[in-house]
C-alpha positions as CSV (number, residue, x, y, z in Angstrom):
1,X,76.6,119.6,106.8
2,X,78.6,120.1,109.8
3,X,81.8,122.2,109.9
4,X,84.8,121.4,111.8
5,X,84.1,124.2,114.5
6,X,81.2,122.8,115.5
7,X,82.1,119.4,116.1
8,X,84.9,120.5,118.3
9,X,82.3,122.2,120.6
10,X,80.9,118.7,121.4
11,X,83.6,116.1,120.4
12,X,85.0,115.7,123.9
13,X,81.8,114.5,125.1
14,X,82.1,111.3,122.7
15,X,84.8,110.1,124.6
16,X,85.2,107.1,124.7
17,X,83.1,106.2,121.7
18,X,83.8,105.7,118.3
19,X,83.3,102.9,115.4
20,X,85.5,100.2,117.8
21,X,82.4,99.7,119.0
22,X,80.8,98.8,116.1
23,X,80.4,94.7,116.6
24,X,77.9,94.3,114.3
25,X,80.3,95.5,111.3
26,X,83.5,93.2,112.9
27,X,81.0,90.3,112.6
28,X,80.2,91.1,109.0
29,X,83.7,91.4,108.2
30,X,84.4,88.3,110.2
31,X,81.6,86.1,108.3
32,X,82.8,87.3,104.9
33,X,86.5,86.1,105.6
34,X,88.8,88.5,107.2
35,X,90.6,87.0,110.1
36,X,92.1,88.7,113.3
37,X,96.0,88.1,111.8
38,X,95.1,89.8,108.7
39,X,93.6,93.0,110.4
40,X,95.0,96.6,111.1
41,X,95.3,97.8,114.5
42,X,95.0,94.8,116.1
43,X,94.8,96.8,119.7
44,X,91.7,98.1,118.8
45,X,89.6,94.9,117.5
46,X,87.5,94.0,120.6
47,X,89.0,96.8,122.8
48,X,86.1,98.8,122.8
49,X,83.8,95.9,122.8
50,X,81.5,94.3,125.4
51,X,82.2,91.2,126.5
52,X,79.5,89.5,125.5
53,X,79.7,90.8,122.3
54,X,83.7,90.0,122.5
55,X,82.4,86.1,122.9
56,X,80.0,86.6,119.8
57,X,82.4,87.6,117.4
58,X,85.5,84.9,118.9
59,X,82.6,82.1,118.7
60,X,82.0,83.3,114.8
61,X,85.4,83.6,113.6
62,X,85.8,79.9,114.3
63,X,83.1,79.4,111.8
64,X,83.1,78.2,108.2
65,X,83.6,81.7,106.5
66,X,82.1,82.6,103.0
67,X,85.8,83.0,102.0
68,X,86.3,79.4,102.6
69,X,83.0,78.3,101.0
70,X,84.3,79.7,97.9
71,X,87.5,78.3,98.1
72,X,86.0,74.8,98.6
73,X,83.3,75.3,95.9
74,X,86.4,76.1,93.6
75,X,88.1,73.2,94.6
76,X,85.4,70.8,93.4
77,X,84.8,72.3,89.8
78,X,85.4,69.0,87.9
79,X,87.5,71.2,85.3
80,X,90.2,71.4,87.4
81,X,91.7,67.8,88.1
82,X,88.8,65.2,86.3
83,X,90.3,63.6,83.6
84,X,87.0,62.9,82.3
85,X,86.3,66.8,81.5
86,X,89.4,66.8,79.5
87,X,88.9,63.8,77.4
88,X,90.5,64.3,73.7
89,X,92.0,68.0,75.0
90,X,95.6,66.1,74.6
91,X,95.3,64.5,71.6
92,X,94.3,67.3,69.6
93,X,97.8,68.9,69.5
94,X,100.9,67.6,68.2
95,X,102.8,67.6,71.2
96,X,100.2,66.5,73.4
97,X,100.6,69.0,76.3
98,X,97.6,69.6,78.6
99,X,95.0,72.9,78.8
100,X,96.8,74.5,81.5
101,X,100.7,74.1,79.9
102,X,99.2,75.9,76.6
103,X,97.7,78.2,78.5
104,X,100.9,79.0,80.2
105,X,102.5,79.4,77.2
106,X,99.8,81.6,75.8
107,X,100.3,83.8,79.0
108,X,104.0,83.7,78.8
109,X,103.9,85.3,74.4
110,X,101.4,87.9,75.5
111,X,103.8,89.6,78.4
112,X,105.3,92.6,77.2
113,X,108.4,94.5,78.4
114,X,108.3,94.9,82.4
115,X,106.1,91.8,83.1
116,X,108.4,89.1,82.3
117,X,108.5,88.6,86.3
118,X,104.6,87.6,86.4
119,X,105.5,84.0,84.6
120,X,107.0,83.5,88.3
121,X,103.9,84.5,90.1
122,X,101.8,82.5,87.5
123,X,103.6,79.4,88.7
124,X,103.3,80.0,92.3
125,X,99.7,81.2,92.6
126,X,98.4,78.2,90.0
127,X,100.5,75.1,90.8
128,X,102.9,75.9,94.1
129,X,101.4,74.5,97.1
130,X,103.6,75.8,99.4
131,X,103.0,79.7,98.3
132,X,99.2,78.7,98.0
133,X,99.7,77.8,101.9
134,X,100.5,81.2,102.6
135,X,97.0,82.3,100.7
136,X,93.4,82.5,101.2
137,X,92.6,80.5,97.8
138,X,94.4,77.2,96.7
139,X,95.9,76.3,93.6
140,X,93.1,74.5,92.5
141,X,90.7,77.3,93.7
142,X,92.8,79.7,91.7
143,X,92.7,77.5,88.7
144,X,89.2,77.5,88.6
145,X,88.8,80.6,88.9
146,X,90.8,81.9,86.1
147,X,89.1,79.0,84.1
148,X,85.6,80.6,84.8
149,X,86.8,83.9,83.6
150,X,88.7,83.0,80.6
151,X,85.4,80.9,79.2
152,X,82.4,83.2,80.8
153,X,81.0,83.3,77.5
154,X,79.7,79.4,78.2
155,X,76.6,78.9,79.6
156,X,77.7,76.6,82.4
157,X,80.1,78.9,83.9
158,X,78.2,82.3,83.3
159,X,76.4,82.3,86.8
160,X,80.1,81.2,88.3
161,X,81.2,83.8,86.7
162,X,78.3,86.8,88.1
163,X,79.6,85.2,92.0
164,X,82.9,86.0,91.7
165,X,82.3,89.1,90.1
166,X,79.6,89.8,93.0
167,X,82.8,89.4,95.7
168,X,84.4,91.7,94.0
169,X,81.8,94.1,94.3
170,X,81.7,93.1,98.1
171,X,85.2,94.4,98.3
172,X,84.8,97.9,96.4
173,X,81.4,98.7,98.1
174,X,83.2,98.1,101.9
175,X,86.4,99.8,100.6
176,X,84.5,102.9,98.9
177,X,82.5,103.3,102.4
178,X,86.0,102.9,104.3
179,X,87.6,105.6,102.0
180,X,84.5,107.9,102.4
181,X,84.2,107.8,106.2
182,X,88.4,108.6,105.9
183,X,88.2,111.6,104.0
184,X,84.9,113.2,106.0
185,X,87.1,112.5,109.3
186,X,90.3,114.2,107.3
187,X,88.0,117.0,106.7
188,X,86.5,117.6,110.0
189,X,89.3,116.3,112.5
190,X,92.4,116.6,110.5
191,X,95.7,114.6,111.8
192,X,94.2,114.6,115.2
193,X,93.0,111.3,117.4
194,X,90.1,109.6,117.1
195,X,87.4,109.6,120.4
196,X,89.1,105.5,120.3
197,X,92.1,106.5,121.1
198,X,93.5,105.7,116.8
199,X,95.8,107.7,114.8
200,X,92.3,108.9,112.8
201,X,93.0,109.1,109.5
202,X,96.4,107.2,109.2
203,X,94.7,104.3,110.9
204,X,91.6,104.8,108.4
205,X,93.7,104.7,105.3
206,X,95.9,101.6,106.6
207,X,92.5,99.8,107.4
208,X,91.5,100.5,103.8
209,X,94.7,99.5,102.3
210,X,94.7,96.5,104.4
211,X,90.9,95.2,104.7
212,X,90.3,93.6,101.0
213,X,88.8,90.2,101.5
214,X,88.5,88.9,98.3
215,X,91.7,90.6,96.4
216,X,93.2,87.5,95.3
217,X,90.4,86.8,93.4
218,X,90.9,90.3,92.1
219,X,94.3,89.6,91.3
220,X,93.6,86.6,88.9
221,X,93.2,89.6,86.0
222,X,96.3,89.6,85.4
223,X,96.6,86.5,84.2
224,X,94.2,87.4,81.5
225,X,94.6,86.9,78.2
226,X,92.9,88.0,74.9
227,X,89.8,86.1,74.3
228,X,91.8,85.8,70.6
229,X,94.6,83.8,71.7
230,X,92.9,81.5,74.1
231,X,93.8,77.4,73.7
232,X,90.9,76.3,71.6
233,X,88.9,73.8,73.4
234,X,87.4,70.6,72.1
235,X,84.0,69.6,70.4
236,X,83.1,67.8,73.3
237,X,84.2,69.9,76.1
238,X,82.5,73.3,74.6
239,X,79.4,70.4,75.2
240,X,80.2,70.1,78.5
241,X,80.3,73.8,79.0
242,X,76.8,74.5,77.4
243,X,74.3,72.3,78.9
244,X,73.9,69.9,76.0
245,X,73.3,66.6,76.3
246,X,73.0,63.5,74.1
């Protein structure tokens, strides 16, 4: 409801506030999973802050974040490494391979011209420890992951399912309010500084581009395959999968 011009006639007085100040939102961030290494504008993080405040966010960050909750709940799915869940999944084709080699080569037939690369990153982000290293989720976390979203439809992995979808809605909800807040400050500052002392809306966008918590998760999609071509599962492990018991 404001125009430019009329900001302008008070702006200078804000000086030197501005959003840096903002701990409440930094702790937020930090409790979801977004560390200090993987921020924009480093320079600016507690700059602005009290000290006290300073202290409340360093103490948090050294917390168990939900980010790695997840990635240790993933890590326990028994679906992943228990040789139990996978009783009888061998033996039921000829060549005896397990789930996660057919799915590879279910993945591999359904890449068309100009993804051929993503086999590589398949490998990596499901069963290379050292690029895992580098990453907020595992190999194993990754695996279950993509597990839960190939075989939703089964009860036992539908609520699984609704969390990680819920992160992702996490993500888009912060990231739509960071690309709001950029384009009302493009509209009504321009290219000029922010009251902080930023680049304004350069710094805005790179903190958008930058700030996803959660993106690997995101980026497990494309590892999806047709719900037609997926390795047919087992009598008994669709039992596992929907709550029935004997």
């Amino acid at each position: 409801t404001m125009t430019p011009m009329d900001f302008l006639d008070f702006r200078d007085l804000l000086r030197p506030a501005s959003g840096f100040q903002s701990w409440q939102f930094k702790i937020l961030e930090a409790k979801l999973g977004l560390k200090y290494e993987q921020r924009h504008g480093q320079q600016y993080y507690t700059s602005a802050l009290k000290p006290e405040h300073t202290e409340l966010i360093k103490n948090i960050e050294k917390e168990i974040t939900l980010l790695q909750s997840m990635n240790t709940w993933l890590e326990r799915m028994p679906f992943i490494d228990d040789p139990a869940f996978w009783e009888g999944y061998e033996q039921k084709n000829k060549e005896g391979q397990g789930f996660w080699d057919d799915y590879r080569a279910a993945y591999k037939a359904s890449l068309v011209t100009g993804e051929q690369e993503n086999i590589d990153r398949f490998n990596n982000i499901f069963f290379n420890k050292e690029f895992a290293g580098q990453r907020r989720f595992s190999n194993k976390a990754n695996r279950a992951a993509l597990f839960i979203m190939l075989y939703r439809d089964y009860p036992l992995l539908q609520l699984p399912f609704q969390l990680l979808n819920l992160l992702l809605d996490i993500d888009e909800l912060m990231a739509m309010w960071r690309y709001r807040h950029m384009n009302m400050v493009h509209r009504i500052i321009g290219m000029r500084v922010g009251t902080g002392g930023s680049s304004g809306k350069d710094y805005l966008k790179s903190a958008l581009d930058k700030h996803y918590i959660f993106q690997e998760i995101a980026e497990l999609t494309s590892f999806l395959i047709e719900r037609r071509n997926l390795p047919a599962l087992t009598s008994a492990l669709e039992q596992r999968l929907a709550f029935v018991h004997h």
